[in-house]
C-alpha positions as CSV (number, residue, x, y, z in Angstrom):
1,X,-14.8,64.0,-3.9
2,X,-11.9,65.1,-1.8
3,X,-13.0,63.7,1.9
4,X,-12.9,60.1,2.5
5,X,-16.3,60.7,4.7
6,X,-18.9,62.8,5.5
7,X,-21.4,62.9,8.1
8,X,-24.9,64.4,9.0
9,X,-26.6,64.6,12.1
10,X,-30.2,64.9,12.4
11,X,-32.8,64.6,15.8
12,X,-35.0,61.0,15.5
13,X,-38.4,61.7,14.4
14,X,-41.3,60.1,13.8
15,X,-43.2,57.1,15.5
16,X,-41.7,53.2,15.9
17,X,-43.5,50.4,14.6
18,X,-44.8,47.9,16.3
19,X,-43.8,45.5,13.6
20,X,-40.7,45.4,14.9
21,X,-41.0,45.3,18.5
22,X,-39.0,42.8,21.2
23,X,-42.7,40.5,20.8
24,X,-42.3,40.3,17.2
25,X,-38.3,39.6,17.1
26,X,-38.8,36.6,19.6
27,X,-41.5,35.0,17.5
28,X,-39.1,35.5,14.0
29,X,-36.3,33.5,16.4
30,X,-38.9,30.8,17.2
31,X,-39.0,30.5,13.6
32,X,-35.5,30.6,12.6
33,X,-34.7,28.1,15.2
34,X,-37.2,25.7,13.9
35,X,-35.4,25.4,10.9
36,X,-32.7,22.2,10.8
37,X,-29.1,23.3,11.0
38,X,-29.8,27.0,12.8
39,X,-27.4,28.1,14.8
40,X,-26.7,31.9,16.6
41,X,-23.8,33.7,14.4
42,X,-21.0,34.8,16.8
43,X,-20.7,37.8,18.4
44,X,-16.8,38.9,18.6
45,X,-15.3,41.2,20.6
46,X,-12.2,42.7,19.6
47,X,-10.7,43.6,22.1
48,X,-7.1,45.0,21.3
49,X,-8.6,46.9,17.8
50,X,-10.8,48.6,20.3
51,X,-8.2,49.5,22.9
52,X,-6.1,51.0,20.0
53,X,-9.2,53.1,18.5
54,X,-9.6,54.6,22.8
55,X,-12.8,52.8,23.4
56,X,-13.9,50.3,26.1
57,X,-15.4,47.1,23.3
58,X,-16.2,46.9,19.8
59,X,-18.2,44.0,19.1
60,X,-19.2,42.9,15.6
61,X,-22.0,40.3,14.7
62,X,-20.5,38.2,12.3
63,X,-23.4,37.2,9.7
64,X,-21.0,35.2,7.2
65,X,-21.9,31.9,9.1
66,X,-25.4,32.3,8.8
67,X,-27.1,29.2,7.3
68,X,-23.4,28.6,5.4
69,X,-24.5,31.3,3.2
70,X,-21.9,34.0,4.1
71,X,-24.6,36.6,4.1
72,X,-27.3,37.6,7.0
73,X,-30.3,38.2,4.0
74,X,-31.6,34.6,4.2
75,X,-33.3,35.2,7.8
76,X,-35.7,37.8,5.5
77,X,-35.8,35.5,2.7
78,X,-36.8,32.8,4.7
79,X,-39.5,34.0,7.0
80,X,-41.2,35.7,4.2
81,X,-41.8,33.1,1.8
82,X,-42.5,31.1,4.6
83,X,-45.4,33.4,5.9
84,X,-46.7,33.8,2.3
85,X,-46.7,30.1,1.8
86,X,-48.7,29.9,5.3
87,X,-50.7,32.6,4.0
88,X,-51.8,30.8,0.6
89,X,-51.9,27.2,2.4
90,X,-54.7,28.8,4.4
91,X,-52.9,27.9,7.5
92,X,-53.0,29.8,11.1
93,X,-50.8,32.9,12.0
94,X,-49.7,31.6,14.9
95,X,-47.5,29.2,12.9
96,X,-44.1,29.4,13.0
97,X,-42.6,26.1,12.6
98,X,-40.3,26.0,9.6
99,X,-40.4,22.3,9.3
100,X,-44.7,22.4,9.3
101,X,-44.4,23.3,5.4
102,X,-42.1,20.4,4.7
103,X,-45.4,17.8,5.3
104,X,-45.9,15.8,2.3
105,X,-49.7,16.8,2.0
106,X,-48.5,20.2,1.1
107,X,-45.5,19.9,-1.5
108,X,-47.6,19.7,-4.5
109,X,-49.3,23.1,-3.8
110,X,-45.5,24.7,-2.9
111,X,-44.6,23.3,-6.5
112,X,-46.6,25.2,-8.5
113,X,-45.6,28.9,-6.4
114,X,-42.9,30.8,-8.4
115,X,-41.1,33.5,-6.8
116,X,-39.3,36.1,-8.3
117,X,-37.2,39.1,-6.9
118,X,-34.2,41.1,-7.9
119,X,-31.0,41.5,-5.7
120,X,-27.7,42.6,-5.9
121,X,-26.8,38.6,-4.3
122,X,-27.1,38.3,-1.0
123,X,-30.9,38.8,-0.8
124,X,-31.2,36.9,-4.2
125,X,-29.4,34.1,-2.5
126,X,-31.3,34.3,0.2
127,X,-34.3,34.1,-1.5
128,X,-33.4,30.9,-3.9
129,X,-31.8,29.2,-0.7
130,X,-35.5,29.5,0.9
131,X,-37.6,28.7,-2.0
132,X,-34.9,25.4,-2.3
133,X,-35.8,24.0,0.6
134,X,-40.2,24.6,1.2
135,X,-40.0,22.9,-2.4
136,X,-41.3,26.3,-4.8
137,X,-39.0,27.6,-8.0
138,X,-37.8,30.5,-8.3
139,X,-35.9,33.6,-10.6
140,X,-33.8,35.6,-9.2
141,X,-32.3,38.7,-11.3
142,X,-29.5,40.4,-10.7
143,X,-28.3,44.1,-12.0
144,X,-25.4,45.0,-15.0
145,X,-22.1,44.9,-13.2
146,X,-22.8,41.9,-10.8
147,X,-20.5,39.7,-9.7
148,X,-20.2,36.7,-12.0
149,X,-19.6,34.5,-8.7
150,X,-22.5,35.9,-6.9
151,X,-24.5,34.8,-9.8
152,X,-23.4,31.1,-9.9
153,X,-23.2,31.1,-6.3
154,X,-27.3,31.8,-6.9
155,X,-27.4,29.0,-9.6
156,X,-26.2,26.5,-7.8
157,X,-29.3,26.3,-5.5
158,X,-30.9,25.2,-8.5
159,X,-33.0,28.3,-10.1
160,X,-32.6,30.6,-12.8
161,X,-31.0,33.5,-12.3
162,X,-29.7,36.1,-14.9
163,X,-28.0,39.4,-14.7
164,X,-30.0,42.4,-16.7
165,X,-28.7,45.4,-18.6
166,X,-30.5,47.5,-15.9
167,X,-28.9,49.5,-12.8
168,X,-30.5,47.5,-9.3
169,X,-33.5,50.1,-8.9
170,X,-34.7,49.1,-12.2
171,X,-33.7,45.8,-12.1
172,X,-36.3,46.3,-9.3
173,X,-39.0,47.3,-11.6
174,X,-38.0,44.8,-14.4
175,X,-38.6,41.5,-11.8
176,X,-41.8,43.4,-11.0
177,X,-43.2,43.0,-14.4
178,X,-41.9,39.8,-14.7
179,X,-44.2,38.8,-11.5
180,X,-47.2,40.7,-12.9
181,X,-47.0,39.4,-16.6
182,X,-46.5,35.2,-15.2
183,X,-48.5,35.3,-12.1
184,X,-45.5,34.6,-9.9
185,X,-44.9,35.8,-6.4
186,X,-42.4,38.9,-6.2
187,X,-40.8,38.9,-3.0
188,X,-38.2,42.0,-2.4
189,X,-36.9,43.7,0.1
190,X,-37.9,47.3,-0.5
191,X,-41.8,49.1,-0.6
192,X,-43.8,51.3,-2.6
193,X,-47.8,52.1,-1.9
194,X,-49.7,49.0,-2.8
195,X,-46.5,46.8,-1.8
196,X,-45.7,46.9,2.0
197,X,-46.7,43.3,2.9
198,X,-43.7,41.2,1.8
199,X,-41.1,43.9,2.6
200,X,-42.3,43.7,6.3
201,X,-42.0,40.5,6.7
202,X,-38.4,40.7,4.7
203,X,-37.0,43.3,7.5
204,X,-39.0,41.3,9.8
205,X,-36.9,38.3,9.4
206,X,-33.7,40.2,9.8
207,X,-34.9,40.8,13.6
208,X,-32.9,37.3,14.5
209,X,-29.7,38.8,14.4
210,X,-30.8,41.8,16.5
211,X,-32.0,39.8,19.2
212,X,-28.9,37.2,19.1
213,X,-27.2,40.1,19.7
214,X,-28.4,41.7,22.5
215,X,-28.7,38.2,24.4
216,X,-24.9,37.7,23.8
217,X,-24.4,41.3,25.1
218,X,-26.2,40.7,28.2
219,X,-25.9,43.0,30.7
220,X,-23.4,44.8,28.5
221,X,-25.0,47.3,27.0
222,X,-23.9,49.7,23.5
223,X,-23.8,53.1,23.9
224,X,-23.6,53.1,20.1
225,X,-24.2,51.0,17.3
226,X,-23.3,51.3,13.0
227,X,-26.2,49.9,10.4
228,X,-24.9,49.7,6.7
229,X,-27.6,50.5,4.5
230,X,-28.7,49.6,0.8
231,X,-32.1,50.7,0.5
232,X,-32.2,50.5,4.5
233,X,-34.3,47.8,5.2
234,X,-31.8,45.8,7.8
235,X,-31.2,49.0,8.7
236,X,-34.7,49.9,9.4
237,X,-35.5,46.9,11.1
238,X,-32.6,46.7,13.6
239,X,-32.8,49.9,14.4
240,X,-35.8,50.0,15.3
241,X,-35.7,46.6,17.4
242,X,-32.5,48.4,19.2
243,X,-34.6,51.3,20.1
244,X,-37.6,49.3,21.8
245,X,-35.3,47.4,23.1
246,X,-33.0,50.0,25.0
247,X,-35.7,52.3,25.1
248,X,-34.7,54.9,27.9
249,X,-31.0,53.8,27.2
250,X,-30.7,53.0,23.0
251,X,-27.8,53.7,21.8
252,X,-26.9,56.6,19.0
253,X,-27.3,54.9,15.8
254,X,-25.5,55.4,12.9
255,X,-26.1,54.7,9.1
256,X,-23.8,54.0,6.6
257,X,-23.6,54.0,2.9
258,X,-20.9,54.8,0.2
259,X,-20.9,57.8,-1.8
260,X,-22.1,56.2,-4.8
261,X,-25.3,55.0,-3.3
262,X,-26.2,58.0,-0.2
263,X,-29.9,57.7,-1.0
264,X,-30.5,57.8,3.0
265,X,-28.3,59.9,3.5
266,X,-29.7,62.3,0.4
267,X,-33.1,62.0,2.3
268,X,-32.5,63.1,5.3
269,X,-29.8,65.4,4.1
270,X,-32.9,67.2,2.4
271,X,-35.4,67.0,5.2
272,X,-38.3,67.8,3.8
273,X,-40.3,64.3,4.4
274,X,-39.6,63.2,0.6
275,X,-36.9,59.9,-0.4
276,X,-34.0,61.2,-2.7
277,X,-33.2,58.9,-5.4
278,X,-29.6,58.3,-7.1
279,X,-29.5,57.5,-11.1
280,X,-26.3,55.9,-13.0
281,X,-24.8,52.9,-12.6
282,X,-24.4,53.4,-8.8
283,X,-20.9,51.8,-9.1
284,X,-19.0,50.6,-6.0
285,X,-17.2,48.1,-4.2
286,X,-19.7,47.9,-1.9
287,X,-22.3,45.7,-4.0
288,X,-24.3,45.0,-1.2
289,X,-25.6,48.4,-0.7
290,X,-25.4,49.7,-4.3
291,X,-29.4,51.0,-4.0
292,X,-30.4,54.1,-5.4
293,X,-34.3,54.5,-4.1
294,X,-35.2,53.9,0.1
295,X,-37.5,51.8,0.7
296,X,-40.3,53.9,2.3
297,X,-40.8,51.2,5.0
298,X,-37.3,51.2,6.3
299,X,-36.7,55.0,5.6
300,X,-39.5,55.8,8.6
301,X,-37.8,53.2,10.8
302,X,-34.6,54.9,10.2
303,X,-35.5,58.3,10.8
304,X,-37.1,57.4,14.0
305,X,-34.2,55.9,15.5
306,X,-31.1,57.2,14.0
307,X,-29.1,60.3,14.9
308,X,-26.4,59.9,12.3
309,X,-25.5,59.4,8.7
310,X,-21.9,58.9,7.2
311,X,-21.3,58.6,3.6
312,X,-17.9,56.8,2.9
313,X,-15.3,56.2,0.1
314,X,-14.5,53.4,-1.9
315,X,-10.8,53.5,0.3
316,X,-12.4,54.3,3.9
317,X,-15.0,50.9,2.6
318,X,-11.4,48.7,1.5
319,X,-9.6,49.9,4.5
320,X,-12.3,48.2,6.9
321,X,-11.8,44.9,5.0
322,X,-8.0,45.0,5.3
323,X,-8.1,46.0,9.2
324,X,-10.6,42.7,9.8
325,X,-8.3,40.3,7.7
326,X,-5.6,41.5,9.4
327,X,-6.0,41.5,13.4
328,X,-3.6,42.6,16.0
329,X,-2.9,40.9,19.2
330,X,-5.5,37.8,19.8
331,X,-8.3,39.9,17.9
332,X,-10.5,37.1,16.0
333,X,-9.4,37.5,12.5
334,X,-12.8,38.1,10.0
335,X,-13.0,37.9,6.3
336,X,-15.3,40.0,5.0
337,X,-17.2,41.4,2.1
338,X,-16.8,45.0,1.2
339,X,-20.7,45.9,2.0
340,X,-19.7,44.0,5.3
341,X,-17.1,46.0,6.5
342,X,-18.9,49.1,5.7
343,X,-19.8,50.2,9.1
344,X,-16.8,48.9,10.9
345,X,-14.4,50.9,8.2
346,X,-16.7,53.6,9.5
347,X,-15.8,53.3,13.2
348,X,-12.2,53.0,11.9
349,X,-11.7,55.9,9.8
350,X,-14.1,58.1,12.5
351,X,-12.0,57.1,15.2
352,X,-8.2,56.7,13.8
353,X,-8.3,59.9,11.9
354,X,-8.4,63.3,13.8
355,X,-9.9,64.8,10.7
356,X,-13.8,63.7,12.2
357,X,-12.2,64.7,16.0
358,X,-15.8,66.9,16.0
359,X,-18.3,64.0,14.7
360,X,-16.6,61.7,17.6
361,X,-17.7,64.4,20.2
362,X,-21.1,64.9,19.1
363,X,-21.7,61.3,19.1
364,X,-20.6,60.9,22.4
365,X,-17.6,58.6,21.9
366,X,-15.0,58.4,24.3
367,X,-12.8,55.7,26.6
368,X,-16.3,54.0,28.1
369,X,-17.7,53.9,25.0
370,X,-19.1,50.4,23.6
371,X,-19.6,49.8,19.8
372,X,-21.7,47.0,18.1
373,X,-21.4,46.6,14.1
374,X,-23.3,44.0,12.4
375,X,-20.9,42.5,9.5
376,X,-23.8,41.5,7.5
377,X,-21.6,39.5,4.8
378,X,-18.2,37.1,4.7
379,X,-16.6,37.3,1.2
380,X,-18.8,37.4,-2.5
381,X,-16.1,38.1,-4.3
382,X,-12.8,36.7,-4.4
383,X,-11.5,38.7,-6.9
384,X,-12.0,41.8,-5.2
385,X,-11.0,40.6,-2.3
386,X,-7.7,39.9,-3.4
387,X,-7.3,43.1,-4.9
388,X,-8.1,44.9,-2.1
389,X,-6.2,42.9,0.6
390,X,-3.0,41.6,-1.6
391,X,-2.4,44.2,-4.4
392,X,-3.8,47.2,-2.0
393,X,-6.3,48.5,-4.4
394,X,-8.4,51.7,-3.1
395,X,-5.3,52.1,-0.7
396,X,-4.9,55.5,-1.8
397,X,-7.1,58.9,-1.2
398,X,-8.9,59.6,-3.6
């Protein structure tokens, strides 16, 4: 492919949920906050990068700190296997006190629960980091091509975790069995009919770092905002949130994807009402959001809120990396992972290269103009990192 982007713009449609409504993000914070060590992620605004891209802020939610596990995907892990524990202990919804489930009368029960997902990490990490501390066990697998140090970074909160022969999507189906053949729990973060419980609850949890971020903006509100997606559920959620929030002023929304993995854009390229999948290997630098299928869940959320969808190459995703390790003026400067970076390479390359002059004016942007980004992970892997950042690697077009 000769472009290093391409966009699509398509009207919102469809209904919100209520699922993910202001009411429902404020109880998921009560929830987060109850647990020891919690603590909001930063909100930074660069200040000279936006000045030099001709726009009033650019602000980026920095997720890397979250829970000191460089990666926003706990906040789903977390609430989810804590509202299925709940849920099995028998206990009331109203619940939402993280440190309820560490009681001793309960531990035993939490012993015996085994959950199981598949993930291409950060959601695996999540996940093992979660069932770690109510006290259950845990497998967490992992698709062919994984990062070797995403994997041990997963074994080292003490459960087995293995990487398959199998591309994510199927890797998805494999942990599935798994679940269904050993009576464990499976708890991942994308849908089909018959599975929509634990998936809400997943992109439920991932409502914290929408509303952290709208109380740090205050009065100061976006007139546009940039959602990397894998199979969309952050995406989906935060979106949404945005929306109800803003309502009669939410900002144009954005979605972002590499060109290995457009599934959401595929969909709503095709507009017909059915998900587009991607086959093969799905390989790129952006592991994070190497996902193949939509989740169904998320893909309605999406469609309802957002106005835009950019596919990007593996050199518009490295360039966003280099441009946050590597700040100008008194810019914060922000390590970041490649799926990380996604949607702030995105505002980069849309608003440094005259090329995508047109997308910029049908979104709206201009001088007033204020962008949010969530950076959803720090560093995963050092190796690419260093290849990207020292030795210049997808510096080139393609």
């Amino acid at each position: 492919m000769n472009s290093r982007m391409i966009c699509l713009q398509r009207k919102p449609k469809g209904r919100l949920r209520d699922s993910f409504s202001t009411f429902e993000a404020k109880r998921v914070l009560n929830f987060h906050r109850s647990i020891p060590g919690y603590r909001p992620t930063e909100l930074h605004n660069l200040k000279t990068l936006a000045n030099n891209l001709g726009i009033q802020s650019l602000y980026i939610k920095d997720e890397s700190t979250r829970f000191d596990l460089n990666a926003f995907k706990v906040l789903g892990g977390s609430y989810s296997l804590f509202q299925v524990i709940r849920n099995k202990l028998g206990l009331s919804d109203e619940l939402t006190d993280f440190k309820e489930l560490r009681l001793e009368k309960y531990r035993e029960k939490i012993s015996h629960m085994h959950f199981i997902t598949a993930t291409d990490g950060n959601h695996g990490r999540g996940i093992a980091w979660a069932a770690k501390h109510f006290g259950a066990k845990a497998t967490v697998l992992m698709p062919k091509g994984s990062s070797e140090e995403r994997l041990e970074n997963i074994r080292k909160l003490g459960v087995e975790a293995f990487i398959t022969e199998q591309n994510y999507d199927d890797t998805v189906r494999k942990a599935a069995e798994l679940a269904k053949k050993n009576d464990w729990i499976l708890v991942q973060d994308t849908s089909w009919e018959g599975y929509e419980e634990i998936p809400t609850l997943i992109m439920q949890g991932y409502l914290t770092m929408a509303v952290e971020a709208v109380e740090q903006l205050g009065d100061k509100k976006p007139t546009h905002v940039f959602l990397q997606a894998g199979v969309g559920s952050m995406a989906g959620a935060v979106s949404s949130f945005i929306n109800q929030y803003y309502q009669n002023e939410a900002p144009v929304i954005g979605i972002v994807e590499p060109f290995a993995a457009n599934c959401i854009y595929k969909t709503a390229e095709a507009e017909d009402g059915k998900l587009r999948v991607i086959n093969g290997e799905l390989k790129t630098i952006m592991a994070g959001l190497a996902c193949g299928e939509p989740c169904p869940l998320a893909w309605n959320e999406i469609k309802s809120a957002a106005s835009f969808y950019f596919s990007i190459s593996e050199n518009v995703g490295a360039t966003g990396v280099r441009v946050l390790s590597s700040p100008i003026g008194n810019d914060r400067r922000i390590l970041a992972g490649e799926s990380g970076a996604a949607p702030i390479a995105t505002v980069f390359e849309l608003l440094n290269n005259n090329e995508y002059r047109h997308i910029r004016e049908r979104m709206g942007i201009n001088k007033d103009s204020v962008i949010l980004c969530f950076l959803t992970e720090g560093i995963t892997d050092n190796q690419s990192f260093k290849e990207i950042v020292w030795y210049g690697k997808y510096s080139t077009a393609d």
